[in-house]
C-alpha positions in Angstrom: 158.0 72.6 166.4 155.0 74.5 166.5 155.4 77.5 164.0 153.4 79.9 166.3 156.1 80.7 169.1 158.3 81.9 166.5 156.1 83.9 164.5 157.1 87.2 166.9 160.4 86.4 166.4 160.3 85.4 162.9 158.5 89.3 161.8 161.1 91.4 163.7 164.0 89.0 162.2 162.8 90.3 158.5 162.1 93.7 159.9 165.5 94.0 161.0 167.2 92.2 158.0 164.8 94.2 155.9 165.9 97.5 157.8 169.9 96.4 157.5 169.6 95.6 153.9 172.4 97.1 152.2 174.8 97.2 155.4 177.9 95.6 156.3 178.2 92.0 156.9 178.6 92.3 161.2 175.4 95.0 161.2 173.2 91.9 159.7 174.6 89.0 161.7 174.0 91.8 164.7 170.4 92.1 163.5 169.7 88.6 163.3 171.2 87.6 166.7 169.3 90.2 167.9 165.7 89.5 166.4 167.0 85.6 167.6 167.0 86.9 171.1 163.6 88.3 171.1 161.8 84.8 171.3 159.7 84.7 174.0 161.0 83.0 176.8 157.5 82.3 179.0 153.9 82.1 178.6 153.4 85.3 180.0 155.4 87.6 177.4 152.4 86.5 174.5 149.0 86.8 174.1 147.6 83.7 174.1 149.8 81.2 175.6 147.1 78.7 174.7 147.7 78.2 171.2 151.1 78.0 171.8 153.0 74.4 172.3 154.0 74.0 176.2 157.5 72.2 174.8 158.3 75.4 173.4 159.4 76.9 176.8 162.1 74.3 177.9 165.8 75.7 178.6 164.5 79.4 178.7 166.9 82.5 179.1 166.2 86.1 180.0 165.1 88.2 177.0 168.0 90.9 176.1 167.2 94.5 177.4 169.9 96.0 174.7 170.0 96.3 170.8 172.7 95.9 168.9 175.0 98.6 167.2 174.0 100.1 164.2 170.9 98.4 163.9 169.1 102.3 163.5 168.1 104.6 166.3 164.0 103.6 165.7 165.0 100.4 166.8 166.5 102.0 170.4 163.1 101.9 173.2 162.0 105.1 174.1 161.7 104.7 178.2 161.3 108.5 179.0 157.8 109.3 180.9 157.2 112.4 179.3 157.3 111.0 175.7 154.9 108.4 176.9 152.1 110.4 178.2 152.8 112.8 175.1 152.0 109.8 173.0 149.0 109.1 175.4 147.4 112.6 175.1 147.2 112.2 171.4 146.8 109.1 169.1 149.0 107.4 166.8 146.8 109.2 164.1 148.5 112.7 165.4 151.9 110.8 165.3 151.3 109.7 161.6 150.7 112.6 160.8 153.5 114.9 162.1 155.7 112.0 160.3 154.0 112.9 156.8 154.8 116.5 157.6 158.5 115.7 158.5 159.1 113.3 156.2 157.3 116.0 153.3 160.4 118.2 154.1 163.0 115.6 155.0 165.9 116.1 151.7 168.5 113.7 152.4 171.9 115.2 152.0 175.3 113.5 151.2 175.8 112.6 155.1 172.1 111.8 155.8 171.1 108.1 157.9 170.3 106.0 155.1 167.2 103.9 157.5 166.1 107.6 157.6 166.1 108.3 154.2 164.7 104.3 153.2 162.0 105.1 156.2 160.9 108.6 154.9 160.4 106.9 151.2 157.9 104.8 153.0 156.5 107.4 154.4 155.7 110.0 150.9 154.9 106.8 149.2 152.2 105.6 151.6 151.0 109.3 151.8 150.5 110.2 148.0 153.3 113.5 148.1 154.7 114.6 144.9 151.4 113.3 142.6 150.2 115.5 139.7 147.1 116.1 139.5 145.6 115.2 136.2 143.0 117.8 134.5 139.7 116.0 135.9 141.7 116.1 139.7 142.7 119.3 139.0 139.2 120.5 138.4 137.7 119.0 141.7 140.6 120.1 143.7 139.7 124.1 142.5 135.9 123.3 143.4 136.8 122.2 147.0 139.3 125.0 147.1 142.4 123.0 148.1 145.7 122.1 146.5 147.6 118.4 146.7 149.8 117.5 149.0 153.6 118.7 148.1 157.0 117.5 149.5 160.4 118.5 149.0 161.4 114.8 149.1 160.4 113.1 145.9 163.0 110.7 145.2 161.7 107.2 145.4 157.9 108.2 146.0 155.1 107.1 144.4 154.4 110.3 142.7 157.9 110.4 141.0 157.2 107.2 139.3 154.1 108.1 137.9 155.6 111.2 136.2 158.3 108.8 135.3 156.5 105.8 133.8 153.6 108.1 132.4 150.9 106.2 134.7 148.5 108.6 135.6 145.6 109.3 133.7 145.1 105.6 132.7 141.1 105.6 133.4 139.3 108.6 131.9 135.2 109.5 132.3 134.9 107.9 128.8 136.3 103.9 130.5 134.0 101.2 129.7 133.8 100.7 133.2 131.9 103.5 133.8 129.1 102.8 130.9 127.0 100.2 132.7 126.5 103.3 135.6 125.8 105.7 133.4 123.1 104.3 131.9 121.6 102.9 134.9 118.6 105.1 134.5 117.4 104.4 131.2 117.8 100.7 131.5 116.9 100.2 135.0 113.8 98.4 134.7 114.9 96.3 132.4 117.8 95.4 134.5 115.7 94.5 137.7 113.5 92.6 135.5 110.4 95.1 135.9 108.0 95.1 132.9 105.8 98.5 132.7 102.5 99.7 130.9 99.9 102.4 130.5 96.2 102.3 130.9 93.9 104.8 130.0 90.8 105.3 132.5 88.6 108.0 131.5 85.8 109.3 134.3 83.4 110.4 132.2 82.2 110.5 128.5 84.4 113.7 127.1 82.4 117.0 126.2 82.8 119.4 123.2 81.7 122.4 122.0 82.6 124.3 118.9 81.4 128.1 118.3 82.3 130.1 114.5 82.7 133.6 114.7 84.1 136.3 111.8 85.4 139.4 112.2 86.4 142.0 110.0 88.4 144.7 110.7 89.4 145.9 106.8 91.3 149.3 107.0 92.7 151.4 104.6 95.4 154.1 105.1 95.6 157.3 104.7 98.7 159.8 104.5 98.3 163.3 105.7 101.1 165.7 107.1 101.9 168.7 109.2 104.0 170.8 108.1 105.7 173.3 110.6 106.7 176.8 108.8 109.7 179.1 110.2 110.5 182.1 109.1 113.8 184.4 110.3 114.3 188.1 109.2 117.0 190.9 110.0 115.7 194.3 110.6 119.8 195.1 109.7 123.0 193.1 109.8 124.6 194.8 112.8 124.1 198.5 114.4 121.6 197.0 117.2 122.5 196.7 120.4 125.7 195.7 122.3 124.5 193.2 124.4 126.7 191.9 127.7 128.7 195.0 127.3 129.3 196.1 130.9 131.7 198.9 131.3 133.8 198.5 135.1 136.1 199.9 137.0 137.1 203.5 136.5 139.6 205.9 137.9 138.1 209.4 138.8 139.3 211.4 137.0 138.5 209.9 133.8 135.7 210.8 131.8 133.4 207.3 130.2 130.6 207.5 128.0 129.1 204.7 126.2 126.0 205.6 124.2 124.2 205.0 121.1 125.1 206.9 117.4 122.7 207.8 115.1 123.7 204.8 112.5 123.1 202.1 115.2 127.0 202.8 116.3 128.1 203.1 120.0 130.4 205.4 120.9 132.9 204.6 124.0 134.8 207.4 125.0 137.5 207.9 128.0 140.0 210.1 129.0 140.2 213.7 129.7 138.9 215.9 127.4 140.1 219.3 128.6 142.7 221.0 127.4 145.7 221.2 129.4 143.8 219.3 131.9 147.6 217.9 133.7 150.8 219.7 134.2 154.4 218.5 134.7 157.4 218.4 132.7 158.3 214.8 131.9 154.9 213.7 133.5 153.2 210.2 133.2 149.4 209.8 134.0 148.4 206.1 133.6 144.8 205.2 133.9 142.8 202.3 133.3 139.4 201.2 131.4 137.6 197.9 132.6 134.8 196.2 130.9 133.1 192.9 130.5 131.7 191.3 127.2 129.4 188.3 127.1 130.0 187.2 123.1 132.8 189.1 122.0 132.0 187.1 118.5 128.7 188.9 118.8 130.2 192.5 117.6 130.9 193.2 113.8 133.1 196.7 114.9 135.1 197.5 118.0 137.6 200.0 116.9 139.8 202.7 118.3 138.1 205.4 116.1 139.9 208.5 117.3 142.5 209.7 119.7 143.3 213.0 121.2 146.6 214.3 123.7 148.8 216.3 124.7 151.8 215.5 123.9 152.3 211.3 124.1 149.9 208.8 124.0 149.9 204.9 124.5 147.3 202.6 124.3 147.2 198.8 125.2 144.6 196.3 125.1 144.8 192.9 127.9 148.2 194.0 127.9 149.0 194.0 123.9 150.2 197.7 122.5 148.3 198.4 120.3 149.1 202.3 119.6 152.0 204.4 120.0 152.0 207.9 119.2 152.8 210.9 117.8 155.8 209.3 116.6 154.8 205.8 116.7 157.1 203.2 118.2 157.0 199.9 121.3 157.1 201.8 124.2 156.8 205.1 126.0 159.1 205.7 129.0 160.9 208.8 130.7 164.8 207.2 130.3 166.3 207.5 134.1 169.6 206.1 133.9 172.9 206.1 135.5 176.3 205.0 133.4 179.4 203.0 134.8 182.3 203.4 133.4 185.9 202.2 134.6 188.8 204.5 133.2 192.2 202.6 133.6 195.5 204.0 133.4 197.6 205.5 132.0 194.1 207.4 132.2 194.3 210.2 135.4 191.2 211.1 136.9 190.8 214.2 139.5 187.8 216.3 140.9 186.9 219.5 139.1 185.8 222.2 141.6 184.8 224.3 139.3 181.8 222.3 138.3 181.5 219.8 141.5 182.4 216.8 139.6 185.4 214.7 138.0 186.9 215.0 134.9 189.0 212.2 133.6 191.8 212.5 130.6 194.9 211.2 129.0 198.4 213.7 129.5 200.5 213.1 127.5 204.1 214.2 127.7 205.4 216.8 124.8 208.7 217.2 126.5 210.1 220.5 127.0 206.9 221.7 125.5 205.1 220.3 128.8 202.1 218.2 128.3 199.2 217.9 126.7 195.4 217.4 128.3 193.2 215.1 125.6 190.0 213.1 125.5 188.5 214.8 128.6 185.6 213.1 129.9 183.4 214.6 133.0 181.6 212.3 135.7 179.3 212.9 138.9 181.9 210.9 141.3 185.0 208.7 140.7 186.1 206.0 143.2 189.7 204.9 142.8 189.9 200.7 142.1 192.8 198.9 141.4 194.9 199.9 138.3 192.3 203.2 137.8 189.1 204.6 138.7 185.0 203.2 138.8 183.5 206.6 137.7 179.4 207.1 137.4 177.6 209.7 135.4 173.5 210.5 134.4 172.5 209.4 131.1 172.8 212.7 128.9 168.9 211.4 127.7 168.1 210.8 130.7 164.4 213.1 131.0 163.7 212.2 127.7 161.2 209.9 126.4 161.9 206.6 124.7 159.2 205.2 122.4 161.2 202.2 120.5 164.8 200.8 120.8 167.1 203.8 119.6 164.5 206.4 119.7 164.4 209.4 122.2 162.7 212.7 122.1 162.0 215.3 124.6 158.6 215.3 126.4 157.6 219.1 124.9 156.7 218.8 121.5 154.5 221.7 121.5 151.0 220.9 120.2 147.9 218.9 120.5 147.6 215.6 118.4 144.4 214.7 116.8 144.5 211.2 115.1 141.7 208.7 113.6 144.2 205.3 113.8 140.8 203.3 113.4 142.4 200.3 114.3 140.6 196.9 114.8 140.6 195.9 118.8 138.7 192.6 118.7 141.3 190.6 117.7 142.7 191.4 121.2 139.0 191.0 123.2 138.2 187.9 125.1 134.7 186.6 126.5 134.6 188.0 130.3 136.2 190.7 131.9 138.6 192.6 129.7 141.1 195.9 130.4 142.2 199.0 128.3 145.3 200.3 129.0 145.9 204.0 128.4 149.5 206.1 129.2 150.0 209.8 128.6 153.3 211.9 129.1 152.9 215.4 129.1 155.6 218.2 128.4 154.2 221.0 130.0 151.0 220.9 130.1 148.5 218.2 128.5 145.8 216.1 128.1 144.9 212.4 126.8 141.6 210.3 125.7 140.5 208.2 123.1 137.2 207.1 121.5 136.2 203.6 120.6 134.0 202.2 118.1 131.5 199.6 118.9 128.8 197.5 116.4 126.9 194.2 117.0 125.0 192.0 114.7 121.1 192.8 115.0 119.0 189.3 116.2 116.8 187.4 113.6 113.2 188.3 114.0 111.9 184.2 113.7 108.0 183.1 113.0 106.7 179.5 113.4 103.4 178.6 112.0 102.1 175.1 111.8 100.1 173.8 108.5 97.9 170.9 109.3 96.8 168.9 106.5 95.3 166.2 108.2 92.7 169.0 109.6 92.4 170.2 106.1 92.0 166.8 105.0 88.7 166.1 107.4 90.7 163.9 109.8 91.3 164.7 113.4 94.6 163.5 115.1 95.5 163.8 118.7 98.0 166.8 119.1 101.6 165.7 119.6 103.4 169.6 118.3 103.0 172.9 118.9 99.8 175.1 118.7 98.7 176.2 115.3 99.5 179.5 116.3 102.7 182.4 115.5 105.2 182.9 117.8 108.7 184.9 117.6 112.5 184.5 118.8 115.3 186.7 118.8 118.3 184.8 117.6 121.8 186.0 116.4 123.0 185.0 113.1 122.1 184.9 109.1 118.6 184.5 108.2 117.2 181.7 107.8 114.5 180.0 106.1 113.2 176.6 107.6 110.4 173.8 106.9 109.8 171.2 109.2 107.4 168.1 108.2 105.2 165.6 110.3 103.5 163.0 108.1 100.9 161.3 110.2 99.1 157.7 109.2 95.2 157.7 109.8 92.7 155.0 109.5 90.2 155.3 106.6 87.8 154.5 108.7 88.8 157.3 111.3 86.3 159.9 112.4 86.2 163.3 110.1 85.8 166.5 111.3 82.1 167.4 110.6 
C-alpha cells in the first residue's frame, strides 16, 4: 500500500492520541476511530491526487462530519461566518498572538480542561514567558527600554526549567566561540591570505636649513615696599555729639529741650516746669516722650539725672518702670474699688435711714434683759439672697493712691519733690524708635518733669599716608594703591594705630627714576 494516502490520516491519529494522552481508555479508542475515519475517501479531498496510488480509493465511504466525545473542544469545527471573516480580516500572526497573551494569564485551577492547560504549556514554552534575564540581557533590555515577556502561568514552560536546572548563562562574552570574531581585525589579512608592504617614494631630494641664535635675558631682583601709614586720634573719649538722636512725638503741653552742656553733655528735658502748673484732687496727667536712636551702643551716658513734681511721679522706659516716687514703690494708681460681701444668718441686715445705707449685725438674745446689737457693719445697698444678704460697699482707700502691693497714701502730701535718682536708662534703649513714659498725680495742685542725661563717644580723627620705597629706591612701579597723599575719617571706637605693607619685586634691569 502506498504510504502517501495515509500520511493525512496517520498525523491527525498521533495528534489525537497525542492530545488524549493521559485519558481514559474509551476517549483514545474514540480518538483513533476517529483520526481512522478521516482517510480520504476520493481524489478530490487531497492535493495531489497524482502521487497518490489509484487502488487506494476502492470501497470508499463518506467522510464523518462529527467528532467524537471528549476528544477536546479545539478539535470541534468552527462553522460560524462571522468567526471566519474575523479570521480573514487579520492573519494567523494576530491569532498567535492573542493566544500568547491568553495563554500568559491562563492559571489552571483544580477544575481546569487539562488539553487547555497541556495546550497553553505549548504555548509559554514556544513563546519564551517566564525567562530571566541574565546580567548581559538585562543590560540590553534597559538600553532598548523594554522589559521580558512575563506570564502568570509558569508551570511547565521553558523558563521554569531554566531557573530549575540552572541553564541560563551557559555562553558568556569571554566563550571561545566568540575569539576567532573578535580578532577578526587584527588578523584579517592574514586570514584572506593577503601579504602587505610599504614603499617609500620621495618626490624630491629633501631640503634643510639650520639657523643658531643666543639670547640672553639675565635678570636680577630686586625687593622694595610700600608701606601704607594710619594714624587714629580722639580729640576726647565721649562728650561729642549724639548722633541719630531724633526726639518725636510730643504732647502740647509738655515742654522738650535737647541741647548741648558745657562739658560736651546734652541735656534732655520734659515735663512742666511751672509750679502748680495742674489742679485736681486725686488727678492723673499721663504724657509721653518719643525718640529715635540710630547706635544706641554709640552713647557712654543716658541717665535720668534729675526729677521734679508735685506730688507723685512715675517714670517708665519702652514700658519698663524704672522710677517710683516720693515713696518709691511698682505702681501709681488712684484705688477705685467696690467690696462684695455676703452676710448669712443668723446675721440680720436692714436699711439705716439715718445715713441712707444698710447696716448689718448679730442680736443676740440676753433674755429678760432684751438683746444685744454687736459687730455692726454699714454697706451702700443690701440685696436679700438665699439664707442672707449680697451687700456692696466703696473701698474705705478708695481715692487714695497705691504705689506697691500693700501700700496706700493720700494724693496731698503737701510739698514739691526735688530728686537726682541718676539712674542708668540704656540698659532699657533699643536701636530705632524708643518711648518715655512719664505719670503724675497731683493732690491739689502740682506739677511733673524730669531731665535726662545724654553722652556719646567722640569719632577717631584717622590719617593715611603712603611711604614708597621703591620711589625712594630709584625704581618706578605702575600705581596699584592709593595716592601718596593724607586723607582723614571719622570713625567711632578706640584709637588705633595701623601699618600696612606692599612689597613689590622689580627687575634690576628696570628703568630708575632720573
Amino acid at each position: 500500500m502506498n504510504h502517501a494516502r495515509y500520511f493525512l490520516y496517520l498525523g491527525v491519529a498521533f495528534f489525537a492520541m497525542s492530545s488524549a494522552w493521559g485519558q481514559d481508555a474509551k476517549t483514545v479508542q474514540d480518538a483513533t476511530d476517529f483520526a481512522k475515519n478521516l482517510a480520504p475517501k476520493s481524489t478530490t479531498q487531497i492535493v495531489n491526487p497524482a502521487a497518490v496510488n489509484p487502488q487506494a480509493w476502492v470501497a470508499g465511504t463518506n467522510t464523518p462530519t462529527s467528532v467524537p466525545t471528549k476528544l477536546g473542544g479545539f478539535s470541534s469545527p468552527t462553522t460560524s461566518d462571522s468567526a471566519f471573516k474575523a479570521a480573514r480580516a487579520t492573519s494567523l500572526t494576530t491569532l498567535g498572538t492573542q493566544a500568547m497573551v491568553d495563554c500568559s494569564n491562563y492559571v489552571p485551577g483544580p477544575n481546569a480542561d487539562p488539553l487547555q492547560t497541556q495546550a497553553c504549556a505549548a504555548v509559554n514554552f514556544l513563546a519564551n514567558n517566564c525567562m530571566s534575564p541574565t546580567t548581559q540581557q538585562s543590560q540590553i533590555f534597559a538600553r532598548l527600554g523594554t522589559s521580558p515577556a512575563t506570564s502568570n502561568n509558569c508551570f511547565g514552560t521553558y523558563g521554569q526549567s531554566v531557573r530549575n536546572f540552572n541553564m541560563s548563562g551557559q555562553v558568556g562574552p569571554s566563550d571561545p566561540m566568540f575569539s576567532t570574531v573578535g580578532s577578526l581585525r587584527t588578523n584579517g589579512g592574514a586570514a584572506a591570505g593577503a601579504v602587505c608592504s610599504t614603499t617609500s617614494a620621495v618626490s624630491q631630494p629633501a631640503q634643510f636649513s639650520l639657523n643658531h641664535c643666543t639670547k640672553d635675558n639675565q635678570q636680577d631682583e630686586f625687593f622694595c615696599s610700600k608701606v601704607l601709614n594710619v594714624n587714629c586720634a580722639q580729640a576726647a573719649p565721649d562728650g561729642c555729639d549724639v548722633s541719630g538722636f531724633v526726639v518725636g512725638s510730643v504732647q502740647g503741653d509738655m515742654t522738650v529741650s535737647f541741647a548741648k552742656g558745657l562739658d560736651g553733655t546734652y541735656l534732655l528735658n520734659f515735663g512742666t516746669f511751672s509750679d502748680n502748673y495742674w489742679s485736681g484732687y486725686g488727678a492723673i496727667f499721663d504724657r509721653t516722650l518719643s525718640f529715635s536712636i540710630v547706635d544706641s551702643a554709640q552713647l557712654t551716658a543716658f541717665n535720668l539725672a534729675q526729677v521734679k513734681f508735685d506730688d507723685w511721679l512715675l517714670v517708665k522706659v519702652n514700658g519698663t518702670t524704672v522710677y517710683v516716687g516720693p515713696k518709691g514703690g511698682d505702681r501709681l494708681e488712684i484705688v477705685n474699688r467696690v467690696i462684695t460681701a455676703n452676710e448669712m444668718d443668723p446675721r440680720v441686715c436692714a436699711p439705716n435711714p439715718d445715713l441712707n445705707n444698710y447696716m448689718c449685725a448679730t442680736i443676740v438674745d440676753l433674755g429678760e434683759a432684751g438683746t444685744q446689737t454687736t459687730n455692726i457693719v454699714y454697706y451702700d445697698s443690701c440685696t436679700p439672697i438665699a439664707g442672707g444678704y449680697q451687700c456692696t460697699a466703696q473701698d474705705a482707700r478708695n481715692g487714695m493712691v497705691q504705689y506697691g502691693p500693700d501700700s496706700y497714701e493720700w494724693p496731698e502730701l503737701q510739698t514739691n519733690w526735688n530728686f537726682a535718682p541718676n539712674i542708668d536708662l540704656r540698659p532699657y534703649l533699643v536701636d530705632g524708635p524708643n518711648e518715655v513714659f512719664m505719670r503724675v498725680i497731683v493732690g491739689g495742685l502740682g506739677e511733673g518733669a524730669i531731665q535726662i542725661e545724654a553722652r556719646a563717644v567722640c569719632p577717631r580723627q584717622c590719617t593715611t599716608k603712603w611711604d614708597d620705597q621703591c620711589k625712594t629706591a630709584g625704581f618706578n612701579v605702575p600705581p596699584s594703591d592709593p595716592p601718596n597723599e593724607p586723607s582723614t575719617a571719622n570713625q567711632p571706637g578706640p584709637t588705633p594705630s595701623l601699618t600696612l605693607t606692599s612689597t613689590s619685586m622689580v627687575p634690576l634691569g628696570a628703568k630708575r627714576a632720573h
